[in-house]
Residue, then its C-alpha position, 0 to 999 in steps of 0.5 A: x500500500x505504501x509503495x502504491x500510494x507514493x506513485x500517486x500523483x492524482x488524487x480524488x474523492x468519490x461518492x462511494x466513500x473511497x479515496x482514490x490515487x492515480x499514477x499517470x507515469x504507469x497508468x493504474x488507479x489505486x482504491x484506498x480505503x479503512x472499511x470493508x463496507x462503504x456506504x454513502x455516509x462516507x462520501x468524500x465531500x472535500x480534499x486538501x493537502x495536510x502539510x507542505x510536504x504532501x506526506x498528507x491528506x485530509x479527507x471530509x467526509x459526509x458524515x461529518x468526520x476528517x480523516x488524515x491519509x498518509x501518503x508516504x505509509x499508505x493508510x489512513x491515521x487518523x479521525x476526528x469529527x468536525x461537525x453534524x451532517x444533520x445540522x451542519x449539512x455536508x463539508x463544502x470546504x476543508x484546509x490547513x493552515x500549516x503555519x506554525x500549526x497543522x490545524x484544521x478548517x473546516x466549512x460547512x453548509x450552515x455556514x459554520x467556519x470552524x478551526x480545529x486544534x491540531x491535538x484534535x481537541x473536540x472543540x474548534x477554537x475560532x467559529x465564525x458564522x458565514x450565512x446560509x447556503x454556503x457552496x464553497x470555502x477556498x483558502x488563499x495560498x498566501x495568506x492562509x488564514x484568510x478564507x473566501x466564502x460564498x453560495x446562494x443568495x450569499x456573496x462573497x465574504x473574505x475573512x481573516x481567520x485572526x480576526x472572526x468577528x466580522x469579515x474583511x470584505x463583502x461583495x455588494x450584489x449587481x445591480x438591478x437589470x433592466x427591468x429594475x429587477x433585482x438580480x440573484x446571487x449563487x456563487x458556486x466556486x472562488x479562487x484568489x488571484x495570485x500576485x493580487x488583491x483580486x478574487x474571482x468567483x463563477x455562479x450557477x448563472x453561468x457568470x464570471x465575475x472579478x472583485x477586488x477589495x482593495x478597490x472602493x467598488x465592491x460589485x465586480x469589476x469584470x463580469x463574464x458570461x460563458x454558455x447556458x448552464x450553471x458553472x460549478x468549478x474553476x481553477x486558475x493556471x500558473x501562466x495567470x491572465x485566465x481562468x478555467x470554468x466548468x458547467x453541469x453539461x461537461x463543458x470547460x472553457x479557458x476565459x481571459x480575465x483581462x478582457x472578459x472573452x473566452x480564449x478556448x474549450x477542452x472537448x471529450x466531457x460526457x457529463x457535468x463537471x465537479x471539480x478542477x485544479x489547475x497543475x500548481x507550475x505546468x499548463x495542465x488541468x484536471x477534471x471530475x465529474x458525474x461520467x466516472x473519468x479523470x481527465x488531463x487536458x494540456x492548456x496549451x494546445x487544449x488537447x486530453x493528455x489522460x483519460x481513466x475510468x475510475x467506476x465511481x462518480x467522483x467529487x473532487x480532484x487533488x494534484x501533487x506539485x511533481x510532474x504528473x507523468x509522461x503524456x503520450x495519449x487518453x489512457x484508459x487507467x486499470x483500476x485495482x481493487x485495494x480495500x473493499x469494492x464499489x457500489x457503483x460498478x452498475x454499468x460493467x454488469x450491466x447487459x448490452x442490448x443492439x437493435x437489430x435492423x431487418x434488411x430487404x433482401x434483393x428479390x424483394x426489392x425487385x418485387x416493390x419495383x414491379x409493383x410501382x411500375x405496374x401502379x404508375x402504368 
């Protein structure tokens, strides 16, 4: 397990409750999970790396628990509960603050922000309250203990974990349409630009928007529409200027954050897409989603590096900062079965039913022909 695990450079969370690694350089995906019966309370709502070096990952839960997976022993070491699922809702957002401490943040759909001692103490230390409906919690990666909250009809909050009591910035929604209508607010996923004071944010309007809280202004200063349908994921590229967008209907799209128009598409999606991540120094991307596949798109010449069937619908998407592996075409990825098997493997048992298209044959073709003949005489 231990050696399996440090060949992953790809890790994701599915539905069924498993964390799953994948090694690109030699094309197999590994099952890693504590239980021998899974079921739908352990499914993996959220990833984030545990410390700088990668050696850990932390694991939300649906059942309101994180677990710490050790990548370089392979097994899991640790959990700790960090919230009620039937109070709190699910985890739409987890991280590490990794400054002179491995504490925990946690962010729920309640709304409750919560930071855990690294002991792991039963109670968190800071709470804070970010309104109702929250979608997604995303942590800068300057600042760590700054966080950008948002959701429906709830804008965008950006706290400072040092100071909870209220947050540091609060987006002021867009104005009126031209009906004198108030518009309505859905942030689906935020990310903070690099060497910059901006966050962007898309929203289930398929909208794009731009804020920047330095500025006196706090509705966007860009706004961008892609498409017809909800955006649920973003993630922004090393080479910055541009962002990553994708939507419910398997469309990803790569848009110029300078001037608000769409640089390019990554074709080859089959269902709607739950999560992305940039690779943190290449120009490549990651994609999840509902159709079971991770996928690998080079952001260049936008053409699909890897292809692996992972037999799950899968949540979230998490790279290590190493190369990936070599490219070389879609590869399908052997999955192999390491704790315990999937409650989704549906569609391999699945019976394949063809139609079967009756053909005339050339005498009966011929018999039609007389009888038109015949007709029209």
């Amino acid at each position: 397990m231990a050696d399996t695990s440090r060949l992953c450079s790809v890790w994701l969370g599915s539905e069924t409750g498993i964390l799953k690694g994948v090694s690109l350089t030699r094309k197999q995906a590994f099952n890693f999970c504590n239980t021998s019966h899974l079921s739908r309370d352990q499914e993996v709502r959220a990833l984030c790396w545990g410390d700088p070096d990668e050696s850990e990952l932390l694991v939300g839960s649906a059942d309101g628990t994180v677990k710490t997976f050790s990548t370089e022993k392979g097994v899991f070491t640790e959990t700790r509960r960090c919230g009620d699922p039937v109070t709190d809702g699910p985890f739409t957002g987890l991280a590490a603050l990794m400054s002179g401490s491995s504490s925990v943040v946690t962010c729920v759909e309640s709304g409750a922000v919560r930071v855990w001692r690294e002991d792991g103490g039963d109670e968190p230390v800071t709470e804070l309250h970010a309104g109702k409906n929250v979608c997604r919690m995303r942590q800068s990666p300057v600042n760590r203990h700054v966080v950008a909250t948002g959701g429906k009809e709830n804008g965008l909050k950006i706290w400072d974990l040092q100071k909870p009591e209220s947050p540091v910035f609060t987006a002021k929604n867009l104005r009126d349409d031209w009906l004198d209508l108030r518009r309505p607010q859905w942030v689906r996923d935020v990310a903070f630009i690099p060497d910059s004071d901006k966050v962007v944010t898309c929203t289930g309007y398929h909208q794009v928007h731009v804020f920047d809280p330095s500025s006196p202004q706090r509705r966007p200063v860009l706004e961008v529409e892609y498409g017809e349908y909800p955006l649920t994921a973003l993630s922004l590229p090393a080479a910055g200027g541009t962002v990553v967008v994708g939507n419910t209907h398997g469309e990803i799209a790569v848009l110029d954050l300078r001037k608000g128009v769409v640089r390019g598409c990554l074709k080859g999606l089959a269902g709607g897409v739950r999560s992305l991540q940039c690779h943190p120094s290449r120009p490549e991307v990651a994609s999840c989603g509902l159709d079971r596949f991770l996928r690998i798109h080079g952001l260049e010449d936008r053409k699909l590096q890897h292809k692996v069937y992972l037999k799950s619908r899968l949540n979230c998407v998490l790279l290590a900062s190493r190369d990936l592996g070599d490219g070389g075409g879609a590869v399908e990825g052997e999955v192999k079965e390491e704790d315990g098997g999937e409650e989704d493997d549906v569609w391999e048992t699945m019976e394949r039913v063809e139609e079967k298209t009756k053909r005339k044959t050339t005498e009966e073709e011929e018999q039609l022909q007389k009888k038109r003949k015949k007709g029209q005489d």
